[in-house]
C-alpha positions as CSV (number, residue, x, y, z in Angstrom):
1,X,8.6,2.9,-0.9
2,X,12.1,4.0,0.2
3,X,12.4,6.6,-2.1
4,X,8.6,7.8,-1.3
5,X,9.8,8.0,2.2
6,X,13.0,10.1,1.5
7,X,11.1,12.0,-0.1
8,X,7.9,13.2,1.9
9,X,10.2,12.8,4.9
10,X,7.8,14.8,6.6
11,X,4.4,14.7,5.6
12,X,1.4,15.6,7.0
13,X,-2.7,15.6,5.9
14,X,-3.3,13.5,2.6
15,X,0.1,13.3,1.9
16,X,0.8,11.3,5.3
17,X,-2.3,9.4,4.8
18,X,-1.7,8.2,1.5
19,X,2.5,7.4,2.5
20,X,1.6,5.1,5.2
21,X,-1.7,3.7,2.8
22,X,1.1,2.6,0.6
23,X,3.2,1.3,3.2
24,X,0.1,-1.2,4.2
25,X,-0.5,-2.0,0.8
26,X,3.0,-3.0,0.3
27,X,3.0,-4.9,3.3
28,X,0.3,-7.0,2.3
29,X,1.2,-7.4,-1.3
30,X,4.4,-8.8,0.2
31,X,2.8,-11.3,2.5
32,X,3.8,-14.5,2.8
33,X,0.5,-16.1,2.8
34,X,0.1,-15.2,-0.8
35,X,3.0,-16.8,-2.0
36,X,2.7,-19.9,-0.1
37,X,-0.9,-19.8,-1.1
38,X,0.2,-19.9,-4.9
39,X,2.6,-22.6,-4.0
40,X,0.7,-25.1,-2.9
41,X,-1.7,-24.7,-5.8
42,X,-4.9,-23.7,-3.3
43,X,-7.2,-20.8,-4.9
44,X,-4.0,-19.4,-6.6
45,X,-6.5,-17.1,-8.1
46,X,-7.7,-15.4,-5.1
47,X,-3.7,-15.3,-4.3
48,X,-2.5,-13.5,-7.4
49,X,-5.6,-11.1,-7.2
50,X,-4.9,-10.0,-3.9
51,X,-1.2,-9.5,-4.8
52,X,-2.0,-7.6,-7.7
53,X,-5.0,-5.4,-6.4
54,X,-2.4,-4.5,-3.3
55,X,0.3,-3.8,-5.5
56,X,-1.8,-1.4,-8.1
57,X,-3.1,0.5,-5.3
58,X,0.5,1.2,-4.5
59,X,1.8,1.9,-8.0
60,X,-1.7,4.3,-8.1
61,X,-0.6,6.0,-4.8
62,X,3.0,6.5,-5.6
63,X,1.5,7.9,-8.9
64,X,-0.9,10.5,-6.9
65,X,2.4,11.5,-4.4
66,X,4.7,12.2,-7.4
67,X,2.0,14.2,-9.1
68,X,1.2,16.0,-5.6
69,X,-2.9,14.8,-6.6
70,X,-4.2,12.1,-4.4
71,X,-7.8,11.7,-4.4
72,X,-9.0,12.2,-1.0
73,X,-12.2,10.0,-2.1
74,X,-10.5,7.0,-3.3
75,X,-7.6,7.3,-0.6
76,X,-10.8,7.1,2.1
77,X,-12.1,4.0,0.4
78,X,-9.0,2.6,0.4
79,X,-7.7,3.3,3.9
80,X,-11.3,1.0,5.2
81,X,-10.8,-1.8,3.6
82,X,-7.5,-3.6,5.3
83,X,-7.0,-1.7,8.6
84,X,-3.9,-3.9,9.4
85,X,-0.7,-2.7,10.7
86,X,-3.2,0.6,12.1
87,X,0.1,2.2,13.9
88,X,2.4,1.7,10.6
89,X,4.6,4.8,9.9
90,X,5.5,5.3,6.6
91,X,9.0,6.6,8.0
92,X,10.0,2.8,8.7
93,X,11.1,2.9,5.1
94,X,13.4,5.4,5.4
């Protein structure tokens, strides 16, 4: 995420859109609660899948920036289904 946010270190449209969508979903794949979740040995499934579905949509979003092609469509979907953190800047990372 660092290196995403040297690099776009001013974006705007999509691109700043999609930079701050894979700031959230590094946030949230880095939660706590999943890791004390998997822990304690309470739906450790819902736990990993979370992690992991958060994590791919970074991986796919970092993907899309590098290759200047994020879909504005999947990006949309994306962006309404965990509207935490709605004032995150992707700058932060910096």
């Amino acid at each position: 995420m660092a290196a995403l946010a040297r690099r776009f270190d001013d974006a705007t449209g999509t691109t700043l859109r999609a930079l701050n969508q894979a700031a959230h979903e590094l946030l949230l794949a880095q939660s706590s609660d999943w890791a004390f979740i998997m822990s304690r040995g309470t739906v450790v499934n819902y736990a990993v899948q979370r992690t992991r579905s958060h994590l791919a949509r970074f991986l796919r979003l970092a993907r899309e920036l590098d290759a200047a092609r994020v879909d504005p469509a999947w990006l949309a979907e994306v962006e309404a289904r965990d509207t935490v953190f709605p004032a995150l800047d992707y700058r932060v990372f910096r």
